[in-house]
ROMI-636081 format. One record per residue (C-alpha): y, x, z; residue number from 0. Coordinates in Angstrom, 3 decimals, always signed. Layout:
NODE         yy         xx         zz   num
NODE          Y          X          Z   NUM
...
//
This chain:
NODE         yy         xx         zz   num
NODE     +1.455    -29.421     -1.509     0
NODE     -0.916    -28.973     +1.185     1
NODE     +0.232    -30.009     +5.046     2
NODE     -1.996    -27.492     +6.494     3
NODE     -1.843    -23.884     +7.253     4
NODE     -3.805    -21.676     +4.275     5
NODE     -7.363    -21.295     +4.487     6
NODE     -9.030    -18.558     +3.230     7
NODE    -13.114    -18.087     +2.443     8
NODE    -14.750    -14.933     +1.967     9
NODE    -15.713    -13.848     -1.652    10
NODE    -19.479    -12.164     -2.448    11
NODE    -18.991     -9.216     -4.526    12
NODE    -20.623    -10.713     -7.570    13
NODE    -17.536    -13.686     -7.573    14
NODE    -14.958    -11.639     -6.297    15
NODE    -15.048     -9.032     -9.291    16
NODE    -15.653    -11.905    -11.682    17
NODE    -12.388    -13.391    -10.534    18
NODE    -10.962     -9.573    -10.724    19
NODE    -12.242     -9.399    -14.065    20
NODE     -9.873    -12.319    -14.694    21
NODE     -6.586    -10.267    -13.842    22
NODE     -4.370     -7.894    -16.120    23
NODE     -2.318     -6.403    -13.329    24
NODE     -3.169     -4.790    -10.252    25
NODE     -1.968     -2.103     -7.892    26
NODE     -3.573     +1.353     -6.970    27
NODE     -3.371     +2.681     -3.335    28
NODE     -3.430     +5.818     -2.984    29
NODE     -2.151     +8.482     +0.002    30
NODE     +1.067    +10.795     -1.085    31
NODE     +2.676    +13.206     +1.336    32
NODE     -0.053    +11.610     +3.873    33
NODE     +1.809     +8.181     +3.392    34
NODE     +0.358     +5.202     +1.321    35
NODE     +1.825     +4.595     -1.808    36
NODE     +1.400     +1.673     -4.520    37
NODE     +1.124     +1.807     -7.776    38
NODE     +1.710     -1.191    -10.271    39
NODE     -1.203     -0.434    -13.105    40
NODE     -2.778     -2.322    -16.271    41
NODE     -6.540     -2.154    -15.892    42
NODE     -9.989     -3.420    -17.208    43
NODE    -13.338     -3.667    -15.544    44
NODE    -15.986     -1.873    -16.793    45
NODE    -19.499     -2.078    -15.722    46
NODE    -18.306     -2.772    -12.314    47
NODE    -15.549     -0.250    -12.024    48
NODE    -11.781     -0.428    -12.515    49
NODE    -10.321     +1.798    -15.453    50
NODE     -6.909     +1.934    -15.872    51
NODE     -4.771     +4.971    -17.653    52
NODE     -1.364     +6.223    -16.339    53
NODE     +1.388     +8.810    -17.749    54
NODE     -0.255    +12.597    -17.133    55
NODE     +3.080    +13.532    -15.445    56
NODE     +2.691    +10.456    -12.969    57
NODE     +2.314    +11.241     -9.097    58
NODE     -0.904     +8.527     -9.781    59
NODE     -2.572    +11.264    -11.807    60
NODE     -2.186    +13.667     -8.761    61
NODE     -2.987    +11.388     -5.629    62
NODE     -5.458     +9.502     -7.441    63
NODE     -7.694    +12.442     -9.126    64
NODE    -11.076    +12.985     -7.144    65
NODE    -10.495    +10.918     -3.693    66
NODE    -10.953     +7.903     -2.416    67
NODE     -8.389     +4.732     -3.442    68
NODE     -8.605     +1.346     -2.745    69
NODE     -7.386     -1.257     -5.485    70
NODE     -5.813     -4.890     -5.045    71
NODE     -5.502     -7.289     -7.561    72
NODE     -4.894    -11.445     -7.639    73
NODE     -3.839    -14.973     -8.832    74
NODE     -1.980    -17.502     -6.812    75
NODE     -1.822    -21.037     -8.871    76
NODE     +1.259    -22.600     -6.846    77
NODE     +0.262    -25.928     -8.677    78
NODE     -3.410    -26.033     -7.879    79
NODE     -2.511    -24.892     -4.171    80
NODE     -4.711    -21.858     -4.559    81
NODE     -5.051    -18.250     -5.003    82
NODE     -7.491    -15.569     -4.353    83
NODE     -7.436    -12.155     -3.743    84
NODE    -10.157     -8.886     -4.240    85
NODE     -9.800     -5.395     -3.084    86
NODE    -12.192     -2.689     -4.549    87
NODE    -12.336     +0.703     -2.173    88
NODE    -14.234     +3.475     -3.980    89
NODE    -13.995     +7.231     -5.426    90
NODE    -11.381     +7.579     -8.527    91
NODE    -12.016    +10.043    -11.382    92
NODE    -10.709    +11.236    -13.952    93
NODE    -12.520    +10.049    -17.098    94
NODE    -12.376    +13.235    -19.967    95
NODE    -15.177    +12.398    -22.293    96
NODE    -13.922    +11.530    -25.376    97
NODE    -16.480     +8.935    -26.181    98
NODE    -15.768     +6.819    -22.719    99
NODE    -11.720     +7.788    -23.388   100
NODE    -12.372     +5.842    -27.353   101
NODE    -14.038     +3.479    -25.991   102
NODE    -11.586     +2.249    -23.156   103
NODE     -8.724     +2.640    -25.285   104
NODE    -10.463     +0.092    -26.887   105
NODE    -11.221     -2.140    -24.018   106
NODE     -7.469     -1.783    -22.851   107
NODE     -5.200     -1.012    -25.139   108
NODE     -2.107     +1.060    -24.677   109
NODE     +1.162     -0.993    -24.177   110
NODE     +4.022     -0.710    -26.852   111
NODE     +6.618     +2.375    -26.039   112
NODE     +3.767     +4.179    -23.884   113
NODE     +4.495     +7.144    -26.195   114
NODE     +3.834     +9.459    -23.144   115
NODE     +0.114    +11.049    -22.791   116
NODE     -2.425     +9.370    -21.042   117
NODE     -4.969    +10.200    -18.064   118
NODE     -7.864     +7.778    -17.735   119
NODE     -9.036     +6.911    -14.542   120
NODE    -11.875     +5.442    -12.985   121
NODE    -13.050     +3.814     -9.755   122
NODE    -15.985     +2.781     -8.612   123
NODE    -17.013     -0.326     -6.491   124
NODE    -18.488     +0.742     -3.557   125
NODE    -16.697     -1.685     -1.114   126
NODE    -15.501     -4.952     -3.343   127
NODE    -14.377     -7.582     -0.835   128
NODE    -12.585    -10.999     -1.585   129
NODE    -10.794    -14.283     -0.978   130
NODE    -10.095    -17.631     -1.750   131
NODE     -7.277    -18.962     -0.373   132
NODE     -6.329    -22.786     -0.200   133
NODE     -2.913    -24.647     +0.873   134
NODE     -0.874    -21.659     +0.329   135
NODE     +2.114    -23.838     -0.753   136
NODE     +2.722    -24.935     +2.528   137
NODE     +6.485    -25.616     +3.147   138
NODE     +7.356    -23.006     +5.670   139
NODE    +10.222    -24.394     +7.992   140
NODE    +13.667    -23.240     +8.167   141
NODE    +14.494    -21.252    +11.650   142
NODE    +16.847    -23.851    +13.132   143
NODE    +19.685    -22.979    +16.026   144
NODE    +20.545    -24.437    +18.797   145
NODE    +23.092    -26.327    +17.179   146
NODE    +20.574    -27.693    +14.573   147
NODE    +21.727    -25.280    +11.390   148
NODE    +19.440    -22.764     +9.307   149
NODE    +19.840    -19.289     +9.924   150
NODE    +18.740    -16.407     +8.217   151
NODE    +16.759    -14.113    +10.287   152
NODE    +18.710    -11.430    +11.780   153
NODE    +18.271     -8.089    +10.056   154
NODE    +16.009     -5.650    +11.795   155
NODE    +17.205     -3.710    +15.162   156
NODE    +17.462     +0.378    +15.128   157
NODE    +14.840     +1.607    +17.306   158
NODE    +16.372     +3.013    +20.880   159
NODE    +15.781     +6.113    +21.230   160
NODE    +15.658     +7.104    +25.171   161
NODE    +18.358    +10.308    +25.927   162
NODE    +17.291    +13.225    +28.051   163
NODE    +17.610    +13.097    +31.801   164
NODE    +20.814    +15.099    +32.917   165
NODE    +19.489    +18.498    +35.082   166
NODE    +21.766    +19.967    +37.509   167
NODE    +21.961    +24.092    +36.805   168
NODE    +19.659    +25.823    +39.563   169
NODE    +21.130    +29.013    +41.262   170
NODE    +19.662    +31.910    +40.269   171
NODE    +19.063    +35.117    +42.905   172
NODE    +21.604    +37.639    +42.517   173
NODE    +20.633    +41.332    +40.688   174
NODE    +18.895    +39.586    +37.877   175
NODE    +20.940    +41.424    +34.236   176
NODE    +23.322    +38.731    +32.733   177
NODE    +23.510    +37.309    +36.381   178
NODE    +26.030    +34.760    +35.639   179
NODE    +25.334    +32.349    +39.063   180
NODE    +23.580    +29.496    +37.164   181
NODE    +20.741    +29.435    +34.696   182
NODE    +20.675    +27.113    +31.662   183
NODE    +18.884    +24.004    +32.054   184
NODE    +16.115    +23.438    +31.198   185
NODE    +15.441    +21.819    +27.578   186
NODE    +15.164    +18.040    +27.697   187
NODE    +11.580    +16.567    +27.011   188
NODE    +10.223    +15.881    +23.854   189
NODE     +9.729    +12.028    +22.754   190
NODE     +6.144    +11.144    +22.211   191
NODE     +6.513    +10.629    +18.701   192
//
């Protein structure tokens, strides 16, 4: 195990797909409802872009189909102390020739109980960039308290959210309909998110 904090070396495009070509799994990242979203897919390269297929039902086949994604995929080897990592960015299609679909169903199979119908996609490689990490075994140490034991970090604190200043009613001038003496107060300030 390394004694150092992980290094990491920037991958060329032409080594970081190689190593990409390498992988079986990866993960999609797409924008649904206008929040990212990940999804876990079995892909292929092909000529320099990533094909992978998903259910036609999938929310994949609807965030995914004529935008931009980005797509991670990589290897840690805890017993060689390395790993690397590759991210392709690029415009994802859906592939409906039935040549290409033949020929990628040869290239990636289907897995066993996919009984579902498929949607091909595919994403180009306009922005591949890459990693190679070493010493990423490195012990991490235990948070110690003051009395020496390990704790567990403490579990994440609510947000405060700030209340609304109190406002006095104002006095309103007499002869006004509904004249009641006192006006509402005014509504409390919006927060700023």
């Amino acid at each position: 195990m390394s004694e150092h904090a992980p290094t990491k070396r920037p991958l060329g495009r032409h080594e970081t797909l190689e190593l990409m070509a390498s992988a079986s799994l990866g993960r999609v990242i797409v924008s649904e409802s206008a929040l990212p979203a990940v999804h876990l897919v079995a892909f292929a390269l092909d000529r320099e872009c990533v094909v992978f297929r998903t259910p036609i039902g999938s929310s994949l086949v609807k965030a995914a189909r004529d935008t931009v994604v980005a797509f991670q995929a990589d290897h840690i080897d805890q017993a060689a102390d390395t790993g690397w990592t590759g991210t392709i960015t690029g415009h994802a299609s859906l592939v409906q020739d039935p040549a290409i679909v033949a020929r990628l169903d040869r290239l990636l199979p289907q897995v066993e109980g996919g009984d579902e119908q498929q949607a091909w996609f595919r994403v180009t490689s306009e922005l591949v960039t890459g990693h190679l990490i070493h010493g990423i075994a490195a012990p991490r140490p235990p948070m110690a308290s003051q009395q020496g034991r390990v704790e567990r970090p403490a579990a994440p604190v609510a947000p405060v959210v700030p209340s609304a200043p109190k406002v006095a009613a104002v006095p309103l001038p007499p002869g006004l309909p509904g004249h009641t003496g006192l006006a509402a107060p005014p509504a409390p300030p919006r927060p700023p998110w």
